[in-house]
C-alpha positions in Angstrom: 93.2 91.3 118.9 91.0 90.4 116.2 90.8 94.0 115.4 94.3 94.6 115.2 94.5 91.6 112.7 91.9 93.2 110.2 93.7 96.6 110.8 96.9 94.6 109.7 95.3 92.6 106.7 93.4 95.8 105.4 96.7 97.4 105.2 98.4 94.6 103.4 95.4 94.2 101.2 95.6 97.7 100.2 98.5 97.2 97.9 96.3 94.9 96.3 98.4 91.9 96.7 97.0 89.6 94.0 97.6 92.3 91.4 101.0 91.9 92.0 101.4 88.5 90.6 101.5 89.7 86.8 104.2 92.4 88.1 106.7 89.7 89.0 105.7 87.5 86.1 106.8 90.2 84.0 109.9 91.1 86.4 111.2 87.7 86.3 110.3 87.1 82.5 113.2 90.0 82.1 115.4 88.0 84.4 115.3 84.8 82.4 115.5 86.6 78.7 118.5 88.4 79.6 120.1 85.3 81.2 121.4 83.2 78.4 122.7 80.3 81.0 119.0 79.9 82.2 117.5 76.6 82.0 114.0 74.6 82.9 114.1 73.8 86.6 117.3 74.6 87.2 117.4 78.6 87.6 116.9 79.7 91.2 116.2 83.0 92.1 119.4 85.3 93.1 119.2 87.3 95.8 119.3 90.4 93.4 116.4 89.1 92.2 114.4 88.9 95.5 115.8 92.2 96.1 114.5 93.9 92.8 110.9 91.8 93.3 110.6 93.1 96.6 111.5 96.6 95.8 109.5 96.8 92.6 106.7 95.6 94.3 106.4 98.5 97.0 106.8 100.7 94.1 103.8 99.1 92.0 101.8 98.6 95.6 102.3 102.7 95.9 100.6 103.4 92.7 97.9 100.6 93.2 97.2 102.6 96.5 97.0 105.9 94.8 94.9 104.8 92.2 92.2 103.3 94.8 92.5 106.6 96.1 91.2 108.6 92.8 89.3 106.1 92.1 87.0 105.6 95.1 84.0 107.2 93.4 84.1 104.5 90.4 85.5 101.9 92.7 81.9 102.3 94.9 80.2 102.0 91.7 81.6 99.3 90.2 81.4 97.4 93.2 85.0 96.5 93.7 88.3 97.4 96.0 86.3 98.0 99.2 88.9 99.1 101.4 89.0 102.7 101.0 85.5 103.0 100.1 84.0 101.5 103.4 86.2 103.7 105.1 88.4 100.6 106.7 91.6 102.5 106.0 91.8 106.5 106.4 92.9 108.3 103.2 95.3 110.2 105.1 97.3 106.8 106.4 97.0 105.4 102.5 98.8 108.4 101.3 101.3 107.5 104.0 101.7 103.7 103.0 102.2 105.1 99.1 104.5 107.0 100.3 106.7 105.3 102.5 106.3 102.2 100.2 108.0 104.4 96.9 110.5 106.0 99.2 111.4 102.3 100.1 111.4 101.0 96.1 113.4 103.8 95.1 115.9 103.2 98.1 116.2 99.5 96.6 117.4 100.6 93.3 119.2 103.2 94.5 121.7 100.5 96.5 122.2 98.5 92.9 122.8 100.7 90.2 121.8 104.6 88.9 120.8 102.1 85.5 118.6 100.7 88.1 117.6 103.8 90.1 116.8 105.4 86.5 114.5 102.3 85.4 112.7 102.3 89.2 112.3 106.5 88.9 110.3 105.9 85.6 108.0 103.6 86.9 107.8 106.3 89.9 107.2 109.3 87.8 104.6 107.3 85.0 102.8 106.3 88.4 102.1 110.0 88.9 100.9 110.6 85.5 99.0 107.8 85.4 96.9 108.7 88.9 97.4 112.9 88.9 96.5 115.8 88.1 97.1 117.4 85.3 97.9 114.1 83.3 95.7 111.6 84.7 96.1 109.2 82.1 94.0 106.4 83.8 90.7 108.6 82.8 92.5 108.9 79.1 91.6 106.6 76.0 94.9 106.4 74.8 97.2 107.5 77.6 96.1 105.1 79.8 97.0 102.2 77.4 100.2 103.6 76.1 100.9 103.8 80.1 100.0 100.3 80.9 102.7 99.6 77.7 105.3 101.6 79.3 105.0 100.6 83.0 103.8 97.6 83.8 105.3 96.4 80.7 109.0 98.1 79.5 109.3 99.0 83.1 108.8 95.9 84.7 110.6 93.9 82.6 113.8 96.2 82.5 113.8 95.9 86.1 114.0 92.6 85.8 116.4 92.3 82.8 119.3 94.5 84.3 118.9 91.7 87.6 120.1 89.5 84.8 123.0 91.5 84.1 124.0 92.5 88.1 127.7 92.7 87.7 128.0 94.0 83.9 128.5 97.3 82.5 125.7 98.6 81.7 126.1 100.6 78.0 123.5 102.5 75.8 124.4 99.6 73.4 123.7 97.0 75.8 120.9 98.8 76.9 118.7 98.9 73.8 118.9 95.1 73.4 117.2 95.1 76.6 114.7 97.7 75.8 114.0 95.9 72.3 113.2 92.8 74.2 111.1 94.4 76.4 108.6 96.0 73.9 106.6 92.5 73.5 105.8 92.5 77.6 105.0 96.1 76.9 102.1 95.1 74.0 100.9 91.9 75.9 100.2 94.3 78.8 98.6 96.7 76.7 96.4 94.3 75.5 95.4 93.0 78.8 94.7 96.7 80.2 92.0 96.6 77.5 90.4 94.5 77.7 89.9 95.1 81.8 88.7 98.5 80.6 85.2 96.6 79.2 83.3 95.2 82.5 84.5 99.2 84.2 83.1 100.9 80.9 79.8 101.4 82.7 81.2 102.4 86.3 83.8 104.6 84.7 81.4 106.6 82.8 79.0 107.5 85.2 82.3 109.1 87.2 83.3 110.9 84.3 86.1 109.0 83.3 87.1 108.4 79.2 88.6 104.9 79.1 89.1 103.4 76.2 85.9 101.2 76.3 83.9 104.1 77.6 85.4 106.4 74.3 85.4 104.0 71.4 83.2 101.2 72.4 83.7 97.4 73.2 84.1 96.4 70.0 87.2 98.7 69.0 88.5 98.1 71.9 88.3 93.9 71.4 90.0 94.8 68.2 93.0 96.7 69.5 93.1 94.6 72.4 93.8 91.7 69.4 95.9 93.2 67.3 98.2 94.5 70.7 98.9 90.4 71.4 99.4 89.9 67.8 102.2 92.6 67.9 103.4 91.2 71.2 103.9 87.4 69.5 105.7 89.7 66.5 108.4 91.4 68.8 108.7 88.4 71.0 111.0 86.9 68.1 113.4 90.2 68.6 113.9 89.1 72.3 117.7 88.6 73.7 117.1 85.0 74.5 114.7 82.2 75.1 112.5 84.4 73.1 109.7 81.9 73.4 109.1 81.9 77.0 107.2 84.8 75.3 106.1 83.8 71.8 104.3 80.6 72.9 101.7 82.1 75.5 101.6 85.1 73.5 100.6 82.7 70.4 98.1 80.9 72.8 96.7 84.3 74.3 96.2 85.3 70.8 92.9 82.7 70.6 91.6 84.1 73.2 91.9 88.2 71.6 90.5 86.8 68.3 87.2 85.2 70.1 87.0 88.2 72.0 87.3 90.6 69.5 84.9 87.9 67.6 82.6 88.3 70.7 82.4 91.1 73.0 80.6 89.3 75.8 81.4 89.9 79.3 83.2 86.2 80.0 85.1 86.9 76.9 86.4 90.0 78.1 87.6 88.7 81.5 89.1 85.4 79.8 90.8 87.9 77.8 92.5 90.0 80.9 93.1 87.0 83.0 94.4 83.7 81.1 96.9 85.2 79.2 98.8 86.5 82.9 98.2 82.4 83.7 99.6 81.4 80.5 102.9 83.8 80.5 103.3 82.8 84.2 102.8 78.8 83.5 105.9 79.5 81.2 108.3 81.6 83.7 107.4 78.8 86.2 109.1 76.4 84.4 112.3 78.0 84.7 111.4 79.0 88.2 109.5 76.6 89.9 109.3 78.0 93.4 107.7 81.1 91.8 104.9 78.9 91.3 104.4 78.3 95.0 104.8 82.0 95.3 101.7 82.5 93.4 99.7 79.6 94.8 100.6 81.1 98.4 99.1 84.8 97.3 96.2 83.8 95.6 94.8 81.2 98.4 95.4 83.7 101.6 94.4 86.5 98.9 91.1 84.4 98.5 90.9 83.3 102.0 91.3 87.1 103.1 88.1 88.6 100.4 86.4 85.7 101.8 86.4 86.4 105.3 86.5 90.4 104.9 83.8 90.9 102.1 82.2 87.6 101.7 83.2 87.2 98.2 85.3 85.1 96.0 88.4 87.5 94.8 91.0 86.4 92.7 88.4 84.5 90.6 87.8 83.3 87.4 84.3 84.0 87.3 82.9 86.8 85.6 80.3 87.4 87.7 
């Protein structure tokens, strides 16, 4: 029994569950900007919504298992994401779970809308790019931000922002407004990816990989990690409405780029990729307060799971 429960929970784990927290921030940050009738406490989650979070999620969880799977080599390096490299889950069955899990996403958004089909494809196809030969713009400098920008940050919050407008016609007109509204998710992400990129640098270079820390050095990369959340706060003004759900954590992140980009320690660095995702969720959670017992319910059986597994204390703070 008790190995059929860590067969279970391995699989689960595999889609690296607390990763998906800043993937339905940033859904449901589209769902409340595009709704104009949205107010604190009051907005409860439609079940379009659930549908879209549910559905996005197997489609991220897909691409978080395909990445584990290039990246084993680093991953055994760096000391992290022990699933795949202890050999707990067979590489064959993960390429079955990333596939049946995408299949599943696309067959959500197929059901809504070929707007929403279209948005769910994109994050489908930049998945590939991001993880596969020939593109494999994880191991690039600058195609692995610019893909962070595009996908967990446009893409995520489109998804989000045509759940908002289930029920309208969707135009090319109507369209852009969301996509303009979407760019300053897509630069807060960006900035975040970078600075994950510095604690990896070493790992990722010994495996041959040319991140952006590992190309231009922690210091450039603090910079544009800074100047990405400044842009974010800019376009955050240019979003459809209750632009500052966005413009206040982004102004509050931005502290945090400027002492990184000040100091390139390692504590910055992880303040920098982690307490701006807390801050921007804080925020949705006030329109959506049983999102915040969403998170607390991932992140303690997340935490109780690492614990029990590994021994170790995962989601954390800590930048040890």
């Amino acid at each position: 029994m008790t190995s059929i429960l860590k067969k279970v929970l391995d699989t689960i784990f595999l889609l690296r569950v607390p990763l998906l927290v800043p993937v339905w921030t940033v859904l449901i940050l589209g769902w409340i900007t595009g709704s104009p009738d949205a107010r604190i406490g009051e907005l409860v989650l439609s079940k379009i919504l659930w549908l879209n979070i549910v559905g996005f999620s197997l489609l991220v969880a897909a691409i978080y298992v395909v990445n584990q799977i290039q990246d084993i080599e680093s991953d055994r390096i760096n000391g992290k994401l022990f699933i795949l490299p202890q050999g707990l889950i067979s590489i064959p069955f993960a390429w079955t779970i990333a596939v049946l899990c995408t299949a599943a996403g696309l067959a959500v958004a197929y059901v809504q809308s070929m707007w929403m089909f279209a948005v769910f494809l994109s994050g489908a196809v930049m998945g590939v790019f991001y993880n596969l030969p020939p593109a494999v713009l994880k191991n690039r400098a600058v195609g692995g931000v610019t893909a962070n920008i595009i996908g967990h940050g446009i893409i995520t919050y489109l998804a989000g922002w045509l759940a908002a407008k289930s029920g309208q016609t969707i135009t090319w007109e109507l369209f852009s407004v969301g996509l303009l509204s979407s760019l300053a998710a897509g630069f807060a992400n960006g900035a975040v990816f970078l600075a994950s990129t510095i604690p990896d640098a070493p790992g990722d270079s010994q495996a041959g990989k040319r991140t952006f820390c590992v190309a231009y050095g922690a210091r450039a990369t603090a910079f544009c990690a800074m100047f990405l959340c400044l842009f974010a706060l800019v376009f955050s003004f240019f979003i459809e409405n209750h632009f500052w759900v966005m413009a206040l954590p982004a102004a509050l992140s931005l502290w945090v780029f400027i002492k990184f980009a000040i100091n390139t320690k390692r504590e910055n660095a992880f303040h920098s990729f982690k307490w701006p995702v807390v801050l921007l969720s804080t925020f949705v959670t006030l329109f959506v307060p049983i999102y915040g017992l969403l998170i607390i319910f991932t992140l303690v059986t997340s935490r109780f799971y690492y614990k029990w597994r590994f021994n170790i204390e995962y989601p954390t703070f800590s930048s040890k």
